[in-house]
C-alpha positions, -999 to +999 in steps of 0.1 A: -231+473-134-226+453-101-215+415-113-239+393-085-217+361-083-256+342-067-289+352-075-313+342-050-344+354-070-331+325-096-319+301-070-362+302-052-381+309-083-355+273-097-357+256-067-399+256-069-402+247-101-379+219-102-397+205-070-429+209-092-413+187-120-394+161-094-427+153-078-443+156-121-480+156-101-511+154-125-537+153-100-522+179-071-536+206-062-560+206-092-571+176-106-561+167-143-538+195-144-501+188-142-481+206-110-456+217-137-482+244-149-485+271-120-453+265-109-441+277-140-464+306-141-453+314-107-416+313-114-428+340-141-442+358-110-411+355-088-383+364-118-406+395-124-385+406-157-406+393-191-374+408-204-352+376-193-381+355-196-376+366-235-342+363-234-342+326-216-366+314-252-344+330-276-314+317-260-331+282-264-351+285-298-333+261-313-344+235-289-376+246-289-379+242-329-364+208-326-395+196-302-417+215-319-413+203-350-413+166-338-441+168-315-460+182-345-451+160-370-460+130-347-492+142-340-501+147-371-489+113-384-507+100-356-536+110-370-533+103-402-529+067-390-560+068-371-544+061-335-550+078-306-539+112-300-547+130-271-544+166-261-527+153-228-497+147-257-489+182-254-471+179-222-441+170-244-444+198-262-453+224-234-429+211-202-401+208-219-402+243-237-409+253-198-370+235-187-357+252-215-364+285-208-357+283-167-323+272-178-320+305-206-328+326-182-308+316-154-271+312-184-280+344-193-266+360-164-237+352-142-257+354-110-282+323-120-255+300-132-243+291-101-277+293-083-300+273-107-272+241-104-275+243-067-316+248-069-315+217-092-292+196-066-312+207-033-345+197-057-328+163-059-318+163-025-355+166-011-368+140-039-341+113-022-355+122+014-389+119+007-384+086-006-365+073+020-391+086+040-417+063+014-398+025+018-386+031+047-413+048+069-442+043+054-471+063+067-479+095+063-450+096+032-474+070+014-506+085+022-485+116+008-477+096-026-510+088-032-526+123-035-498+133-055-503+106-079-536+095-076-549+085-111-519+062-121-524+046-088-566+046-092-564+006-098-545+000-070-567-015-043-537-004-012-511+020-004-492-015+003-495-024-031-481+010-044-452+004-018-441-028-040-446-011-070-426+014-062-393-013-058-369+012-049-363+048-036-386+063-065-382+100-046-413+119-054-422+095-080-432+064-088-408+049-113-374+044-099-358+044-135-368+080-134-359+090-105-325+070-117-316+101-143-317+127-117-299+104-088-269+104-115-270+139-126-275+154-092-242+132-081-218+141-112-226+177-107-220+174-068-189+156-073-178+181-103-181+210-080-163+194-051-133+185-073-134+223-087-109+246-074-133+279-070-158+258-046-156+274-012-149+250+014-183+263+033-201+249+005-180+217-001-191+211+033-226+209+023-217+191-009-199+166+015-236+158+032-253+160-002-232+135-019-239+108+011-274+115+009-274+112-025-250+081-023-280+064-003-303+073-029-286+055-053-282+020-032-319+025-023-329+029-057-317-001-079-317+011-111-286-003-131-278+028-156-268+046-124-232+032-119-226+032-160-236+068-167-218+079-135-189+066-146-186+078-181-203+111-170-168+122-148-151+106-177-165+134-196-155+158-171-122+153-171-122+153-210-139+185-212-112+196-183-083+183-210-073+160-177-062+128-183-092+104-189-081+074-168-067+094-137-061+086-103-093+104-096-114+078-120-097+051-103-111+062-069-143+063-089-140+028-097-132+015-067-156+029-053-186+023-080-172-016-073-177-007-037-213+003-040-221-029-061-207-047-034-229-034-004-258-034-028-256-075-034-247-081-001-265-059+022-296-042+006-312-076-007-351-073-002-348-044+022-383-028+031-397-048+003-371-040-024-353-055-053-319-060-048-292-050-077-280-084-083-323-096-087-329-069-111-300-086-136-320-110-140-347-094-160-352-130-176-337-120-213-303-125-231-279-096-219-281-077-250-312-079-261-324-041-255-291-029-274-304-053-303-347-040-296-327-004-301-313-018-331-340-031-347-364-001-340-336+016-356-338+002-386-377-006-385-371+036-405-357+013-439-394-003-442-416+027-427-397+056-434-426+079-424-423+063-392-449+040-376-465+066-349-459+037-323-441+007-326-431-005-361-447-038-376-411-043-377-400-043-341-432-062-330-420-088-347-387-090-337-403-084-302-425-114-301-400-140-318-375-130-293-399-132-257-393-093-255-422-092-239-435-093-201-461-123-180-484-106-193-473-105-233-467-071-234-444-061-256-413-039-243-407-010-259-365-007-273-359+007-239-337+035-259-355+071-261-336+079-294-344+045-314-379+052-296-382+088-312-368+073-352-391+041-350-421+064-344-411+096-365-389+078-391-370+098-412-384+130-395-368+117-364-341+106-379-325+140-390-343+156-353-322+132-333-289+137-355-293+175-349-297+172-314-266+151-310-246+169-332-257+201-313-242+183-278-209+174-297-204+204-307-216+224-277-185+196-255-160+206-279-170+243-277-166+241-234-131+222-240-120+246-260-122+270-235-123+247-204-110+273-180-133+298-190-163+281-183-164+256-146-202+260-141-208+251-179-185+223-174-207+208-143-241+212-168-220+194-196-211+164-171-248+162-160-261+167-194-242+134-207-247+119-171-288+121-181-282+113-216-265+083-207-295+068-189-319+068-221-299+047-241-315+023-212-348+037-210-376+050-228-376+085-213-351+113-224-350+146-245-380+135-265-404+128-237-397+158-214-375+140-190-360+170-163-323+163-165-319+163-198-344+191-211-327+214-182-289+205-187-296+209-227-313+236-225-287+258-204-262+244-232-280+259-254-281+295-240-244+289-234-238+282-272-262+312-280-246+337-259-214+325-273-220+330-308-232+361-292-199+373-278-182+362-312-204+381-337-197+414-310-159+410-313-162+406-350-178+439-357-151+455-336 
C-alpha cells in the first residue's frame, strides 16, 4: 500500500468545514440553522469512505461519551429544575461530536495528519484577514458580518454599532475572546512546525507569511490570554520534545511576547475604534477576582452537589457582594469553562472534567514518551494546551463546543486509540 505523506481529499473536505465553524453562522445560508450542519454533511460527501467516517467515531468514542453523558445529564437536571432548556442546546452535543470525528478520520491515516493541521491554520489565516478587512475597512466586510450573524446582531440599530462591539479583530466572528483561542493555537502550531526539523523550507516559507499575518491578528485583537497561553503552550512543546524548558528559544519567545506588549500600549491605542491592551486591564475589578469566581463556583459542588443547572445560589452571592457584576448588574459568569461545567453539573461534572484532564495528561506523557516518533502529534498537543489554556479565562472550552479545543482533543484521542491499537497487535504476536 502506497504511504501518501498529504491527503488533499482531507486537507479541502478540512479546510471547508473548519471555515464553516470559524465563521459558527446561525442564520447563513438557511435561517436558524447553524453553517456547521451542511458543511459537515458535505465533508461526508467529499471524504466519500463511510468506512473512515466510522473509523474517525470510534477512534474518538471516548470523547464522545464524555459530552454525551454531560450534555444529557444537564438537560435533564435542567428540567427537573424547571429552567429553560431549549433544543438549540444540542449544538453542544452535535458540533462537537462533528470536530471529533474530522480529527479521527484525518489521525487515522498518515496522509491527513499533516493536511488537516495545515487546513486548520489556513482556516485561521482567512478568519484573521477578514477581520482585518472588518475594523479596518469597513464596508462591504461589515455588511458581510451582518448576514452571517444576523440574529445576535437583530437589536442593533447600525453596522457602526456592531463595529464597536466587535473591539478587536473578531475574524469571522463577533467575540474577540473567541477568536482569541484559535489566534493562539493557529500560532503555536505555526511556530512548532517552523522550529521542526522535517518542515521543508518551501513551506516554512509560507509559515514565515502566516506567522506575521497571524502576529497582526493578535495585536489587532486584544484579548489578554493570548500572550499567557502562547507562552506556556511552546513551553509544552519543548517538554513534550524532552528540550530544555527555559531555552534560548523560550527566551526569544519572551522577548519577543514583551515586544508585542510593548507596540500594543504604545501604538495600537483606540485604533479604528479599538480597545487597547493596557484599557482592557482595567476591567474595573481586583486582579484576581475571576481566579477566586473559579474558585468559588468550584466549590458552590459542596452545597449543591447535583449541580445548580446555572449558576449556584452560591456564586451569586459571592458574585454580588464582590461587584462581579457589569453597569448593568449582570452578574459575570467564573469566566473558567471547567468551574463553569462542575457549578452547573456538580458532582457529575466533577468526575467528567477530572476524566477529561486526566485523559490529556496522560495522552502528553504518552507523546513524550515517544517524542520522536510522533512531530505532527506533538504540534496538536502544543495547540491542544495552547486552547485549553485560554478557558481557564473564559467561559468557552471543551464543554461548550469551542473549535480548538474539540479538534486538537479529538485528534489526541484517535492518536491514543490507534496507539493502544498498535500495542494490543504487538502483544498477540
Amino acid at each position: 500500500m502506497k504511504n501518501v505523506d498529504f491527503s488533499y481529499r482531507v486537507f479541502i473536505s478540512s479546510l471547508m468545514f473548519f471555515l464553516a465553524k470559524c465563521i459558527d453562522s446561525r442564520d447563513f445560508p438557511i435561517q436558524g440553522i447553524p453553517l456547521v450542519y451542511p458543511a459537515f454533511i458535505l465533508y461526508i460527501l467529499l471524504i466519500t469512505d463511510l468506512k473512515k467516517i466510522f473509523i474517525g467515531i470510534l477512534r474518538t468514542k471516548f470523547l464522545i461519551i464524555l459530552v454525551s453523558v454531560l450534555w444529557v445529564y444537564h438537560a435533564i437536571l435542567k428540567i427537573c429544575l424547571g429552567m429553560n432548556f431549549s433544543i438549540v442546546s444540542i449544538a453542544l452535543l452535535f458540533e462537537p461530536i462533528m470536530l471529533f470525528v474530522v480529527a479521527g478520520v484525518a489521525a487515522s491515516n498518515d496522509g491527513g495528519k499533516k493536511a488537516v493541521i495545515w487546513a486548520f491554520i489556513l482556516a485561521v489565516i482567512c478568519s484573521t484577514l477578514f477581520g482585518f478587512g472588518t475594523i479596518f475597512i469597513g464596508s462591504p466586510f461589515l455588511e458581510i458580518n451582518e448576514i452571517l450573524h444576523s440574529t445576535l446582531i437583530a437589536n442593533k440599530s447600525t453596522l457602526d454599532k456592531l463595529h464597536r462591539i466587535t473591539i478587536g479583530n473578531a475574524g469571522f466572528s463577533l467575540f474577540i475572546f473567541k477568536f482569541a483561542y484559535q489566534l493562539a493555537t493557529a500560532f503555536v502550531m505555526v511556530f512548532a512546525l517552523l522550529v521542526d526539523s522535517s518542515t521543508s523550507k518551501k513551506a516554512k516559507t509560507s509559515l514565515y507569511m502566516a506567522i506575521v499575518v497571524l502576529i497582526a491578528g493578535i495585536l489587532s485583537n486584544g484579548e489578554r490570554s493570548i500572550l499567557v497561553s502562547v507562552f506556556i503552550g511552546i513551553i509544552t512543546m519543548n517538554f513534550l520534545k524532552r528540550e530544555l524548558l527555559i531555552s534560548f528559544r523560550m527566551v526569544m519567545v519572551l522577548i519577543f511576547t514583551m515586544f508585542v506588549v510593548w507596540i500594543k500600549l504604545n501604538y495600537f491605542q483606540d485604533v479604528s475604534g479599538l480597545d487597547s491592551l493596557g484599557n482592557r486591564m482595567n476591567f474595573g475589578l481586583e486582579e484576581f477576582a475571576r481566579v477566586k469566581a473559579a474558585f468559588v463556583a468550584i466549590c458552590s459542588v459542596l452545597s449543591e452537589p447535583f449541580g445548580a443547572g446555572g449558576m449556584s445560589d452560591v456564586y451569586i452571592s459571592f458574585a454580588k457582594k464582590n461587584h462581579f457584576t457589569n453597569s448593568m448588574g449582570t452578574i459575570y459568569p467564573p469566566h473558567n469553562n471547567f468551574a463553569s461545567t462542575i457549578m452547573e453539573t456538580g458532582i457529575v461534572g466533577l468526575i467528567v472534567v477530572f476524566l477529561y484532564l486526566f485523559f490529556i495528561i496522560k495522552t502528553l506523557f504518552l507523546i513524550r514518551k515517544g517524542n520522536t516518533s510522533y512531530p505532527l502529534e506533538i504540534i496538536i498537543a502544543t495547540g491542544c494546551i495552547t486552547a485549553m489554556l485560554n478557558s481557564f479565562a473564559h467561559n468557552v472550552g471543551f464543554f461548550t463546543k469551542e473549535m480548538c479545543i474539540c479538534f486538537t482533543s479529538g485528534y489526541l484521542c484517535a492518536f491514543q486509540s490507534e496507539n493502544k491499537k498498535n500495542l494490543g497487535q504487538r502483544g498477540t504476536r
